[in-house]
mmCIF file of the N, C-alpha and C atoms, coordinates in Angstrom:
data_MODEL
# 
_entry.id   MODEL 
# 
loop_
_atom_site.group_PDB 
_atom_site.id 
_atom_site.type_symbol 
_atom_site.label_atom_id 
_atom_site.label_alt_id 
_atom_site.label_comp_id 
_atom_site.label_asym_id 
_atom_site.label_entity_id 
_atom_site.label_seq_id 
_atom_site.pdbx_PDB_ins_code 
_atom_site.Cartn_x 
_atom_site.Cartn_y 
_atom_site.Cartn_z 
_atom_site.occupancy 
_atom_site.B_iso_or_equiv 
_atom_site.pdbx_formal_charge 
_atom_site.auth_seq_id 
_atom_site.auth_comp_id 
_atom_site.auth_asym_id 
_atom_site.auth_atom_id 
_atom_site.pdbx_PDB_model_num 
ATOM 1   N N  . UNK A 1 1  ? 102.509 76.481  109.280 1.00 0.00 ? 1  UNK A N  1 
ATOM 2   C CA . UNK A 1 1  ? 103.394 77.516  109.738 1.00 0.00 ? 1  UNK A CA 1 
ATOM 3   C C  . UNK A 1 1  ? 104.266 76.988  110.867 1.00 0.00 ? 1  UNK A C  1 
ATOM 4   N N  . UNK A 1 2  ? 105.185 77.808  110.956 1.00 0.00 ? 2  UNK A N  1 
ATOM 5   C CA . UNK A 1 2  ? 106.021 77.084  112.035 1.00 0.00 ? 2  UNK A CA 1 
ATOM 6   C C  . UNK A 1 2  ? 105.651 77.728  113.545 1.00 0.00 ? 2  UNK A C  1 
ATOM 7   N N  . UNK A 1 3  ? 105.946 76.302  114.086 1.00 0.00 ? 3  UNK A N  1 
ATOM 8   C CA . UNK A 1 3  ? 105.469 76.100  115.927 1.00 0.00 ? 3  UNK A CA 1 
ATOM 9   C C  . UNK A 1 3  ? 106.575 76.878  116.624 1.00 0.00 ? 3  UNK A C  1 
ATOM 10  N N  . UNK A 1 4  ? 107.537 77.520  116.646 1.00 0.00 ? 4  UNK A N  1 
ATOM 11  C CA . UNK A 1 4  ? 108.628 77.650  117.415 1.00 0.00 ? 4  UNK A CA 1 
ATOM 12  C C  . UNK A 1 4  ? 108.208 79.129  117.969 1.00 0.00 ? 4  UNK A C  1 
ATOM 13  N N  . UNK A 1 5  ? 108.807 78.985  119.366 1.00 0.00 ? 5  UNK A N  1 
ATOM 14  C CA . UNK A 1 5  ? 108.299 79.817  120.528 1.00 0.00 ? 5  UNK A CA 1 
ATOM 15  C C  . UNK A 1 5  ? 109.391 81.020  119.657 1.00 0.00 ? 5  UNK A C  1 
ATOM 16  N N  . UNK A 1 6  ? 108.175 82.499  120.047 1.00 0.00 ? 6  UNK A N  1 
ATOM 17  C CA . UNK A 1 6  ? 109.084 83.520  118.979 1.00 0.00 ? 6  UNK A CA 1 
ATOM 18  C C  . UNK A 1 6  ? 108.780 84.347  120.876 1.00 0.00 ? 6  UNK A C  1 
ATOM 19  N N  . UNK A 1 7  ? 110.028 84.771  120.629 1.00 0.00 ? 7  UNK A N  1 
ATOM 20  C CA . UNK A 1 7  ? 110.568 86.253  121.391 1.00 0.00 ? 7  UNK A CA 1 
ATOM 21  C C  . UNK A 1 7  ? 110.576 87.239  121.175 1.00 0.00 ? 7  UNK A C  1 
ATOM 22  N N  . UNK A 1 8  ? 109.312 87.996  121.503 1.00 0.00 ? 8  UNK A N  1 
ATOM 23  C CA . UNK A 1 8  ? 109.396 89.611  121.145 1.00 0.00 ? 8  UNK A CA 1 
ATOM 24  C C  . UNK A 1 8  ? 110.224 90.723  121.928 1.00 0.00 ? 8  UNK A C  1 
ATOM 25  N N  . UNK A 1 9  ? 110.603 92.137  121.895 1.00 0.00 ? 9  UNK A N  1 
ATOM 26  C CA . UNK A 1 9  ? 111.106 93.115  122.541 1.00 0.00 ? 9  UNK A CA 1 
ATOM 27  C C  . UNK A 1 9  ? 109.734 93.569  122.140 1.00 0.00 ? 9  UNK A C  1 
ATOM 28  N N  . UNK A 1 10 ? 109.296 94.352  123.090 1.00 0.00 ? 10 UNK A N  1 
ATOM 29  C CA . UNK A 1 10 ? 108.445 95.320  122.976 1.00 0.00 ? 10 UNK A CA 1 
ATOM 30  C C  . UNK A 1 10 ? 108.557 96.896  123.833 1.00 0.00 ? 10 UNK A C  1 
ATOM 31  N N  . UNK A 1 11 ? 108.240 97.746  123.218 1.00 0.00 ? 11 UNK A N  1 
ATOM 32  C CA . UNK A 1 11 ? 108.993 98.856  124.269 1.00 0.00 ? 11 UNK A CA 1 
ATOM 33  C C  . UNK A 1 11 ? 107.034 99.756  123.790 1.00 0.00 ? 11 UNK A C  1 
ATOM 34  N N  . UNK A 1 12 ? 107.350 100.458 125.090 1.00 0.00 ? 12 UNK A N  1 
ATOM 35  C CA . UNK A 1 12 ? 106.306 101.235 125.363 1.00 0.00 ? 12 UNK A CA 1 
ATOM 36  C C  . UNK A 1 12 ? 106.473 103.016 126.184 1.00 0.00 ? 12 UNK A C  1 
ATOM 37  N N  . UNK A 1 13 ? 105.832 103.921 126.015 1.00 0.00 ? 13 UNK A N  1 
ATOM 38  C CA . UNK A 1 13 ? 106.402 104.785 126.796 1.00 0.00 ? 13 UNK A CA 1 
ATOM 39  C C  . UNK A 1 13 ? 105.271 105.504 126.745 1.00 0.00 ? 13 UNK A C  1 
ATOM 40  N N  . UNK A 1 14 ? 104.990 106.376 128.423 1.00 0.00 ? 14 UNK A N  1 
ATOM 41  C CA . UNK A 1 14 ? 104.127 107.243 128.112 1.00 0.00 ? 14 UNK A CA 1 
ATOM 42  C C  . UNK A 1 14 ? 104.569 108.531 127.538 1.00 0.00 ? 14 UNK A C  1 
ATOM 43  N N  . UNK A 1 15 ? 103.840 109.207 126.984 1.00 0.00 ? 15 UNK A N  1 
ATOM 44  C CA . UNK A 1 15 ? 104.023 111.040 126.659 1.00 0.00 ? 15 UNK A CA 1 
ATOM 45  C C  . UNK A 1 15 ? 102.968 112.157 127.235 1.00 0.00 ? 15 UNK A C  1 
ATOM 46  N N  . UNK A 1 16 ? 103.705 113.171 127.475 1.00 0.00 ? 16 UNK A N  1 
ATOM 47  C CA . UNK A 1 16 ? 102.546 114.185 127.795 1.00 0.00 ? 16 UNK A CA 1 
ATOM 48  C C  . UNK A 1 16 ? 101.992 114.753 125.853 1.00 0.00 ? 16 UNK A C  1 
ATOM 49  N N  . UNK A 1 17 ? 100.606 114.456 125.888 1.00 0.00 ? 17 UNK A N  1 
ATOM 50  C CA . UNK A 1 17 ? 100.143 114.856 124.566 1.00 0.00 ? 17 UNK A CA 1 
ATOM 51  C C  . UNK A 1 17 ? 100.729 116.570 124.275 1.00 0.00 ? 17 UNK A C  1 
ATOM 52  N N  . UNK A 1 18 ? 101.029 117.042 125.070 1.00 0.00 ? 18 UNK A N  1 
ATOM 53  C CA . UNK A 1 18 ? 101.207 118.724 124.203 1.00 0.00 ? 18 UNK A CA 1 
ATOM 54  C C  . UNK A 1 18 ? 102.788 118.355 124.048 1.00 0.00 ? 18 UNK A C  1 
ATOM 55  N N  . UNK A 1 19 ? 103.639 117.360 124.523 1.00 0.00 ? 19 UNK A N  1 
ATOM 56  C CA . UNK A 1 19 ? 104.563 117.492 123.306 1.00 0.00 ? 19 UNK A CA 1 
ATOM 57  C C  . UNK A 1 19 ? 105.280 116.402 122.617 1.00 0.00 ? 19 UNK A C  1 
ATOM 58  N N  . UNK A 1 20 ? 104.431 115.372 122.348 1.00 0.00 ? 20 UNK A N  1 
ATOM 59  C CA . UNK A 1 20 ? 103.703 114.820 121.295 1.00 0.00 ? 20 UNK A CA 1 
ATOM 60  C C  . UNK A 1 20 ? 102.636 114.154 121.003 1.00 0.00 ? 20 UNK A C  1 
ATOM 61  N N  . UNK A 1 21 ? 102.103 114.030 119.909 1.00 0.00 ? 21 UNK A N  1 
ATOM 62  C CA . UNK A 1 21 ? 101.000 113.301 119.655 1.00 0.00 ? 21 UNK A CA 1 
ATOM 63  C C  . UNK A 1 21 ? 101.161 112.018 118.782 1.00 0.00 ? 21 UNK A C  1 
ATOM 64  N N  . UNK A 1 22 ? 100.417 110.804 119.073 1.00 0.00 ? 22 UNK A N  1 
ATOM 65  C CA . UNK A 1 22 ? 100.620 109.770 118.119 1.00 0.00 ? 22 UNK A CA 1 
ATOM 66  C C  . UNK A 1 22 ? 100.751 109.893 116.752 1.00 0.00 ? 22 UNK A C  1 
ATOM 67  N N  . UNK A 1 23 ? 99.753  110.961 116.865 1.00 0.00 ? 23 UNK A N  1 
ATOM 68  C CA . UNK A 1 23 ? 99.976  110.851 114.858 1.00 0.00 ? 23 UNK A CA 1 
ATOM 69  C C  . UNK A 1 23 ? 101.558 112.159 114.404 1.00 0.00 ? 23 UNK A C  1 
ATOM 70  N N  . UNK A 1 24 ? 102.176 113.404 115.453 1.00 0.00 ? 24 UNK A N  1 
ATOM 71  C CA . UNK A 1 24 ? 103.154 113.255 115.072 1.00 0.00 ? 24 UNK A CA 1 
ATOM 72  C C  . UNK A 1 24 ? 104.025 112.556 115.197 1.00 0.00 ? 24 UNK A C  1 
ATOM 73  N N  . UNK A 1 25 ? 104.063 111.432 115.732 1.00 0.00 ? 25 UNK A N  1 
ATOM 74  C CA . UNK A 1 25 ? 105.336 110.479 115.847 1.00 0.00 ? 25 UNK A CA 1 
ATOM 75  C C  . UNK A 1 25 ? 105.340 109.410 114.542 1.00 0.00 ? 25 UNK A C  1 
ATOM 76  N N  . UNK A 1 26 ? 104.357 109.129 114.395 1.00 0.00 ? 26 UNK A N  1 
ATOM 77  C CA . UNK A 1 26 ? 104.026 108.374 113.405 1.00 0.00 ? 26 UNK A CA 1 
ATOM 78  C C  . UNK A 1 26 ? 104.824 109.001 112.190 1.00 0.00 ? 26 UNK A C  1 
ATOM 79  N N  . UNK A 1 27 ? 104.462 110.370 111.982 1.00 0.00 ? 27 UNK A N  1 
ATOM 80  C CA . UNK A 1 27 ? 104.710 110.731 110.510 1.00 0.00 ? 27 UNK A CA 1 
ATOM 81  C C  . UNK A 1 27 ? 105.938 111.232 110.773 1.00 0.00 ? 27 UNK A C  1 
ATOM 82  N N  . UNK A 1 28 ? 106.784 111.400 111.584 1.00 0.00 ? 28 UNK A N  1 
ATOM 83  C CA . UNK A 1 28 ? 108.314 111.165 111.697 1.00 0.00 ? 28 UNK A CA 1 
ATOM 84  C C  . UNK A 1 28 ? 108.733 109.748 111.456 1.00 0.00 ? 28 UNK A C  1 
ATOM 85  N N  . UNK A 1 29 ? 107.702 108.836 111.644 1.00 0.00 ? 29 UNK A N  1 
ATOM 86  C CA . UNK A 1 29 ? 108.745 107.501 111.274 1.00 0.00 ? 29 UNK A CA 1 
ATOM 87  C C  . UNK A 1 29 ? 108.365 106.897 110.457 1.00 0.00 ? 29 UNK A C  1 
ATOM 88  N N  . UNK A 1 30 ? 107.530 107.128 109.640 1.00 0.00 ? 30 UNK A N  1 
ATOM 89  C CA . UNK A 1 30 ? 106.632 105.910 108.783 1.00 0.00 ? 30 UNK A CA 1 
ATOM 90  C C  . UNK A 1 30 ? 107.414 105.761 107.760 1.00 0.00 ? 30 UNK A C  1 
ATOM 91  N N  . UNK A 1 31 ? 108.126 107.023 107.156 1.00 0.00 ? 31 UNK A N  1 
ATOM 92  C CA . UNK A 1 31 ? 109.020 106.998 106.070 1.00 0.00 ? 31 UNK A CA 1 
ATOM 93  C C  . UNK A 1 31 ? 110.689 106.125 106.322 1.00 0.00 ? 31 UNK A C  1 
ATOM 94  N N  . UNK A 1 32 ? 110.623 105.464 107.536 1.00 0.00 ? 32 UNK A N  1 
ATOM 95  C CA . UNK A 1 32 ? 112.074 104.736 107.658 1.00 0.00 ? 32 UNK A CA 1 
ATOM 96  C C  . UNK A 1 32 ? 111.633 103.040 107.634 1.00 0.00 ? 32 UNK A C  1 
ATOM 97  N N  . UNK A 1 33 ? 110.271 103.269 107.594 1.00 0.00 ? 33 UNK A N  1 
ATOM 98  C CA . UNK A 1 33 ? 109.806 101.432 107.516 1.00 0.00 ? 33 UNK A CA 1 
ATOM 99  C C  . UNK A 1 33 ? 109.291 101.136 106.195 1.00 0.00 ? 33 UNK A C  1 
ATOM 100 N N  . UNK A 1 34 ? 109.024 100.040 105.758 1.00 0.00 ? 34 UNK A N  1 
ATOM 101 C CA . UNK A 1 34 ? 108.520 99.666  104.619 1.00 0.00 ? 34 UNK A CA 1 
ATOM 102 C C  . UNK A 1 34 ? 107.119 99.249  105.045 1.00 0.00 ? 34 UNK A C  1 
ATOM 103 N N  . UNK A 1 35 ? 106.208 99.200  105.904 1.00 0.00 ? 35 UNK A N  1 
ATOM 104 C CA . UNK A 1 35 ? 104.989 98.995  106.471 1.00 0.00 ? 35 UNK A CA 1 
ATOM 105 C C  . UNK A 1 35 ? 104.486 99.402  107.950 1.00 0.00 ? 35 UNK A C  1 
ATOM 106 N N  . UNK A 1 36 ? 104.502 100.507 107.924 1.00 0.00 ? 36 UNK A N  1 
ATOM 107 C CA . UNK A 1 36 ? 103.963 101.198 108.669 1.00 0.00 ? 36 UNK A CA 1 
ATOM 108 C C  . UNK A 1 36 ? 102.749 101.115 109.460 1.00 0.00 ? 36 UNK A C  1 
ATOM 109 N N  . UNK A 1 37 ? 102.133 101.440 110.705 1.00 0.00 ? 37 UNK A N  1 
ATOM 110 C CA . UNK A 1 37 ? 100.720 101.319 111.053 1.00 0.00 ? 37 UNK A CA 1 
ATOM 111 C C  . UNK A 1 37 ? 100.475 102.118 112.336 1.00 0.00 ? 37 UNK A C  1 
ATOM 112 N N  . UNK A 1 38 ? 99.363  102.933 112.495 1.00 0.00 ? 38 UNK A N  1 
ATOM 113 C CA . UNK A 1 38 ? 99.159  104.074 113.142 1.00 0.00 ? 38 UNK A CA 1 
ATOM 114 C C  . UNK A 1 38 ? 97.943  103.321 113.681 1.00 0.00 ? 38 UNK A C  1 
ATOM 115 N N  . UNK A 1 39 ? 97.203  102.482 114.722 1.00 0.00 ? 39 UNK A N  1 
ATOM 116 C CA . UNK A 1 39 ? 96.170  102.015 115.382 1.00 0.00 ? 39 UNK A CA 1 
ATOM 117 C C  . UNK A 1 39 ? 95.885  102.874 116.942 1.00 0.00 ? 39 UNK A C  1 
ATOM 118 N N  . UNK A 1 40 ? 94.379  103.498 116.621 1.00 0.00 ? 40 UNK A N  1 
ATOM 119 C CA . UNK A 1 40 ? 94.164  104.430 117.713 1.00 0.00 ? 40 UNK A CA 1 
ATOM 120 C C  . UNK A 1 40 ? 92.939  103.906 118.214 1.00 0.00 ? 40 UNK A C  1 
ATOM 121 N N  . UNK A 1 41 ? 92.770  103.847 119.673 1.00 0.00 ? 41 UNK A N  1 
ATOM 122 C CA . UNK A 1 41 ? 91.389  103.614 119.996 1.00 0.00 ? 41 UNK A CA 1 
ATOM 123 C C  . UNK A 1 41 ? 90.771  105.133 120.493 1.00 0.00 ? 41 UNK A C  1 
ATOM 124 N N  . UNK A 1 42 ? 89.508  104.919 121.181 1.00 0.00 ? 42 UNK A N  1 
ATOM 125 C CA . UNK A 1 42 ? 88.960  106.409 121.402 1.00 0.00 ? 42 UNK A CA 1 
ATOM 126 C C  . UNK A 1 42 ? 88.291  105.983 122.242 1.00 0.00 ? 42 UNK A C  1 
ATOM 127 N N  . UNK A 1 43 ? 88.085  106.450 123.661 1.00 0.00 ? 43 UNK A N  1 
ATOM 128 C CA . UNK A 1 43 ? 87.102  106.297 124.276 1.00 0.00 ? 43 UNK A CA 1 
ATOM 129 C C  . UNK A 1 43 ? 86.681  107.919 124.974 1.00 0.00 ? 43 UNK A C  1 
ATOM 130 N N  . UNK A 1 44 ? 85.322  108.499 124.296 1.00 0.00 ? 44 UNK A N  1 
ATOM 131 C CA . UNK A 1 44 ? 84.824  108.974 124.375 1.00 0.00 ? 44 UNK A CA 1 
ATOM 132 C C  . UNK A 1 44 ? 83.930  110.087 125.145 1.00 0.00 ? 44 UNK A C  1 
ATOM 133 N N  . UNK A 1 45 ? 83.986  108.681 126.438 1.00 0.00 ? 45 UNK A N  1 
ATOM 134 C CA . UNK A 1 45 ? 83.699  109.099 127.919 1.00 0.00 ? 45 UNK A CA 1 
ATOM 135 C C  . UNK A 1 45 ? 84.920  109.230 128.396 1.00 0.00 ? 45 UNK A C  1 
ATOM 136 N N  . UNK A 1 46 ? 85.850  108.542 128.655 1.00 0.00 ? 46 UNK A N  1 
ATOM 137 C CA . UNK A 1 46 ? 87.528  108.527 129.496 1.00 0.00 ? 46 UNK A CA 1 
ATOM 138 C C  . UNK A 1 46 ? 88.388  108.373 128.454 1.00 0.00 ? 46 UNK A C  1 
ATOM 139 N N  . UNK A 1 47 ? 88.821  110.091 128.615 1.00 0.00 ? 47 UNK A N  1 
ATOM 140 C CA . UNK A 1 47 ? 90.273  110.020 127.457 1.00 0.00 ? 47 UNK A CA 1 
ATOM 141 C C  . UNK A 1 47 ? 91.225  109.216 128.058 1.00 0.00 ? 47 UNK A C  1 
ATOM 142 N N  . UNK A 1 48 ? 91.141  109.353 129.546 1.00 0.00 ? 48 UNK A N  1 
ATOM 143 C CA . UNK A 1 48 ? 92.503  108.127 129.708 1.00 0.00 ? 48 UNK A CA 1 
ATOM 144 C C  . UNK A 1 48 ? 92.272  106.654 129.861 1.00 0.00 ? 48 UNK A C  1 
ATOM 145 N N  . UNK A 1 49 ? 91.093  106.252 128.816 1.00 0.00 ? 49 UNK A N  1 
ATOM 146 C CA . UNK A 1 49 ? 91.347  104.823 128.428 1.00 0.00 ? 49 UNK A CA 1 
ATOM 147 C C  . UNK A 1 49 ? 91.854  104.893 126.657 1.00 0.00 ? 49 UNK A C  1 
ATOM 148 N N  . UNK A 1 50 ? 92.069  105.979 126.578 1.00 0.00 ? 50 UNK A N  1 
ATOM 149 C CA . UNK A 1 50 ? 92.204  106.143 124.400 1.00 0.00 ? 50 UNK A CA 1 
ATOM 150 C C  . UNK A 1 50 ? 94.027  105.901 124.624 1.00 0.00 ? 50 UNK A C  1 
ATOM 151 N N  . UNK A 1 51 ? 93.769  104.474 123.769 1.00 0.00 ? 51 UNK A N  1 
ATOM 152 C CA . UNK A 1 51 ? 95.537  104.061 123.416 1.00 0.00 ? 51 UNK A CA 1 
ATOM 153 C C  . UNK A 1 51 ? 96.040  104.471 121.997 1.00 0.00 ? 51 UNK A C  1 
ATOM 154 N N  . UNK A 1 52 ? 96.732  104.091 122.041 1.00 0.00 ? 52 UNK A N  1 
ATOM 155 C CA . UNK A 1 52 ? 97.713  104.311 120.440 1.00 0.00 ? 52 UNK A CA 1 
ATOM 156 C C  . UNK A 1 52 ? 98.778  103.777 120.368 1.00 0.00 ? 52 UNK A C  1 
ATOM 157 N N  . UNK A 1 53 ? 98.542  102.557 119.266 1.00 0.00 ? 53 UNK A N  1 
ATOM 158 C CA . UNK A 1 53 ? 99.898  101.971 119.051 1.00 0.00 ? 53 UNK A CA 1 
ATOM 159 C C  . UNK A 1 53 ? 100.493 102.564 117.387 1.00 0.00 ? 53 UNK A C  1 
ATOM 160 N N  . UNK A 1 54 ? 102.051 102.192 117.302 1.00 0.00 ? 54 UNK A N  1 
ATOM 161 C CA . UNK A 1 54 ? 102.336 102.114 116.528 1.00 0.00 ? 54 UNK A CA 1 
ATOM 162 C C  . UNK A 1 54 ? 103.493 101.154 115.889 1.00 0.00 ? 54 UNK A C  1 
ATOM 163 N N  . UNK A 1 55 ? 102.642 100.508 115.200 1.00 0.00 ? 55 UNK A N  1 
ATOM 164 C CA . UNK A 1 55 ? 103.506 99.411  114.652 1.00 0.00 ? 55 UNK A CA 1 
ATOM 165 C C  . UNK A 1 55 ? 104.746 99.579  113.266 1.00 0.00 ? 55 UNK A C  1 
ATOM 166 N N  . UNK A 1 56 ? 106.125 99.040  113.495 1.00 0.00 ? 56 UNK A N  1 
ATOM 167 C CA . UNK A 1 56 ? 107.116 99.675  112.557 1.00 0.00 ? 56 UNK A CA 1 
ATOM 168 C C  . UNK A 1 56 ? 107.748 98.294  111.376 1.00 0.00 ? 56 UNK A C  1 
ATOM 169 N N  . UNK A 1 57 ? 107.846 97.037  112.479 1.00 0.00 ? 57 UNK A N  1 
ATOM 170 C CA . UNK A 1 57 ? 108.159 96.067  111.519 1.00 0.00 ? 57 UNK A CA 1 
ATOM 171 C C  . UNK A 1 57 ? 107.753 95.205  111.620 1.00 0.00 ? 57 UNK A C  1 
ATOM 172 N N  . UNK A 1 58 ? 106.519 94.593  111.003 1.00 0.00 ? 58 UNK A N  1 
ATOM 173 C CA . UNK A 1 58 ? 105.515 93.998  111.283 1.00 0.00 ? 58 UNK A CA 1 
ATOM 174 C C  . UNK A 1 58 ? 106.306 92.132  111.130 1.00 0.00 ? 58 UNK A C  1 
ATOM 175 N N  . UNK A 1 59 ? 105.693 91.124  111.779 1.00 0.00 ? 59 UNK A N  1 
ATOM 176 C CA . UNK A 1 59 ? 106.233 89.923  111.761 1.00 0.00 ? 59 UNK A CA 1 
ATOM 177 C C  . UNK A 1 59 ? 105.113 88.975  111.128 1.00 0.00 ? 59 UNK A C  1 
ATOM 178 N N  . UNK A 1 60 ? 103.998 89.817  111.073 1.00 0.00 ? 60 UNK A N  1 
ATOM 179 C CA . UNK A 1 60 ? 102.974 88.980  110.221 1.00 0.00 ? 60 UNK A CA 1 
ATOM 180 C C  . UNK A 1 60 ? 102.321 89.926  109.665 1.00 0.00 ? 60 UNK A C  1 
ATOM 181 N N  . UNK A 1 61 ? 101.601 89.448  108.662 1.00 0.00 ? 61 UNK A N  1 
ATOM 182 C CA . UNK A 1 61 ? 100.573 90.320  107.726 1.00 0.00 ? 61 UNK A CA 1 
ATOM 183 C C  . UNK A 1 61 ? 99.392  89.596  107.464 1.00 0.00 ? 61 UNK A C  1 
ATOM 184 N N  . UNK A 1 62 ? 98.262  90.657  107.563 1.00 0.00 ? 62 UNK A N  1 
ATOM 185 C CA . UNK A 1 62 ? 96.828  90.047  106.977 1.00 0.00 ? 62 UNK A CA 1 
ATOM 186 C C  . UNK A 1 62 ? 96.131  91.103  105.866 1.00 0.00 ? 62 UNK A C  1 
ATOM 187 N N  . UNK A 1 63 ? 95.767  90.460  105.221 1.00 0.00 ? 63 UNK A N  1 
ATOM 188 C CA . UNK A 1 63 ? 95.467  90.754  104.158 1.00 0.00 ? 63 UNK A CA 1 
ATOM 189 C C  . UNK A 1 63 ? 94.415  90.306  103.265 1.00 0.00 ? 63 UNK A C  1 
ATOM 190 N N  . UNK A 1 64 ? 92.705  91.553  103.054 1.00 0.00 ? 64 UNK A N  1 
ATOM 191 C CA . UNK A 1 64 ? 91.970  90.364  102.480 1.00 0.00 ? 64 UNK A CA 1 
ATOM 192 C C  . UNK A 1 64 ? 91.352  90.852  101.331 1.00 0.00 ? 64 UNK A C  1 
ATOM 193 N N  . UNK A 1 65 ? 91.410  89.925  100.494 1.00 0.00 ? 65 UNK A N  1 
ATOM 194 C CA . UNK A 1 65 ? 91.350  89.862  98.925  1.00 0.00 ? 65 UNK A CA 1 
ATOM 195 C C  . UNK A 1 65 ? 90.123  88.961  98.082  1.00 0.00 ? 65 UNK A C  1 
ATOM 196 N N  . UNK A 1 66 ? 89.048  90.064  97.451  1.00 0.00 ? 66 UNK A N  1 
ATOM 197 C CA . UNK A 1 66 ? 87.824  88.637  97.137  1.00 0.00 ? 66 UNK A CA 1 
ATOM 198 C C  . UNK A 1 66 ? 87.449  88.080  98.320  1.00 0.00 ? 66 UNK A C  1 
ATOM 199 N N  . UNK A 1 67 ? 87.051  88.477  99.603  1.00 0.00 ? 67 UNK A N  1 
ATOM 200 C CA . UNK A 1 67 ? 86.218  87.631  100.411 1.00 0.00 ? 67 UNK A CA 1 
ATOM 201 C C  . UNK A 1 67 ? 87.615  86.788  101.213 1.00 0.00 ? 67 UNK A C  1 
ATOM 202 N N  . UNK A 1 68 ? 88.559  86.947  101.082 1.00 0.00 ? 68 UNK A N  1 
ATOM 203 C CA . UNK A 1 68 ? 89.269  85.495  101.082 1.00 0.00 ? 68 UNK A CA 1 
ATOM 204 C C  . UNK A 1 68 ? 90.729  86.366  102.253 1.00 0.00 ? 68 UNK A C  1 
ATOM 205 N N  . UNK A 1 69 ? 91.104  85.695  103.477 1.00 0.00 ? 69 UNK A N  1 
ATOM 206 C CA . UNK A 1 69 ? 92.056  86.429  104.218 1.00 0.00 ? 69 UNK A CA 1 
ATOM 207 C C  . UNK A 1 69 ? 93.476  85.276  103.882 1.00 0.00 ? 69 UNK A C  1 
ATOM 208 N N  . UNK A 1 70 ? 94.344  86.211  103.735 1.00 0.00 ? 70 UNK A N  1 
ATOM 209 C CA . UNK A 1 70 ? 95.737  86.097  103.753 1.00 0.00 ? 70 UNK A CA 1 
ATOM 210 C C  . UNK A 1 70 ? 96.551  86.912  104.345 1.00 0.00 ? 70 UNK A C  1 
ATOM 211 N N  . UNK A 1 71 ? 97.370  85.491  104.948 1.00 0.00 ? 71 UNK A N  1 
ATOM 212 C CA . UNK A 1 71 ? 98.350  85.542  106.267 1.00 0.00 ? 71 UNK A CA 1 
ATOM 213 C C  . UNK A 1 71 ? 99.700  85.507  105.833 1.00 0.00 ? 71 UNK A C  1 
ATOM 214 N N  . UNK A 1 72 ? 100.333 86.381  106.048 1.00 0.00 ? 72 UNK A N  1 
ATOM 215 C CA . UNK A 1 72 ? 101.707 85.832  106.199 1.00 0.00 ? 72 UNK A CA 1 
ATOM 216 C C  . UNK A 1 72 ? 103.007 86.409  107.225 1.00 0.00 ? 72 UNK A C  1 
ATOM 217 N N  . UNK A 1 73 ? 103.423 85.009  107.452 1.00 0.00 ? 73 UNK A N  1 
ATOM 218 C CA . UNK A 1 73 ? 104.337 84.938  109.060 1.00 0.00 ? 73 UNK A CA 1 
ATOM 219 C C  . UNK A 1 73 ? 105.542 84.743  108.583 1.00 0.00 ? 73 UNK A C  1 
ATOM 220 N N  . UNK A 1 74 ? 106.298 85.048  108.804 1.00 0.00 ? 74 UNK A N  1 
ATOM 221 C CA . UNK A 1 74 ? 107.964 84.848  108.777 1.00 0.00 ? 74 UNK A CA 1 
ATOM 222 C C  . UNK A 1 74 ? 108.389 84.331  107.720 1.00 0.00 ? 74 UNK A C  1 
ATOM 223 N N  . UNK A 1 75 ? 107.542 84.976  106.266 1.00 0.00 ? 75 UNK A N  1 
ATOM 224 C CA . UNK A 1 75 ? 107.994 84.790  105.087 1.00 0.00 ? 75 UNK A CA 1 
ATOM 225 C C  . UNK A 1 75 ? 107.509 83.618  104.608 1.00 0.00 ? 75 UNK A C  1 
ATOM 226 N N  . UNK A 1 76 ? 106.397 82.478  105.464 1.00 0.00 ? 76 UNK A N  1 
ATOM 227 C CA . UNK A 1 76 ? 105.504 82.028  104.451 1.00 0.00 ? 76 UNK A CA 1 
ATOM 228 C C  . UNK A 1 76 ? 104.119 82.720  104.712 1.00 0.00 ? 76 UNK A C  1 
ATOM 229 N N  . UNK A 1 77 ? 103.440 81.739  103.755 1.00 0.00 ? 77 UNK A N  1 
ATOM 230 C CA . UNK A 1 77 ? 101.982 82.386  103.501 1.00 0.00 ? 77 UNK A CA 1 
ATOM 231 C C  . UNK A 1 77 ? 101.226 81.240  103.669 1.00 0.00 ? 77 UNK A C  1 
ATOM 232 N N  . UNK A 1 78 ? 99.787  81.747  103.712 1.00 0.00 ? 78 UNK A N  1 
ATOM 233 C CA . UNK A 1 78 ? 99.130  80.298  103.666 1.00 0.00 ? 78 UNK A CA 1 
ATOM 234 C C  . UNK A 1 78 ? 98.293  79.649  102.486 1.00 0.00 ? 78 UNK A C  1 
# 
């Protein structure tokens, strides 16, 4: 795969949950990406350690098939 230093943007923001929630934001946008991903943690004891990302255009993929994981980065595979 290739070595070359990659540059991300990443943007982040907080919200007050009563007016929105991760999973409605999600399902306002999932339908404008072709791979979508809604990742929530939970912590149980301290709601204010429970994150939520959401991922829209992914730059790699994993994927596992028969026991066996497949990667793919910037349009190769391994």
């Amino acid at each position: 795969m290739n070595n070359t230093p990659l540059h991300l943007q990443v943007s982040s923001r907080r919200l007050l949950a009563d007016q929105l929630t991760p999973v409605s934001l999600y399902a306002r946008l999932r339908d404008r990406y072709a791979v979508p991903v809604l990742l929530e943690s939970n912590d149980r004891y301290n709601a204010a350690e429970s994150t939520s990302f959401i991922g829209l255009d992914p730059i790699a993929t994993f994927r596992v098939e028969d026991h066996t994981m497949h990667i793919e980065a910037f349009g190769e595979s391994d």
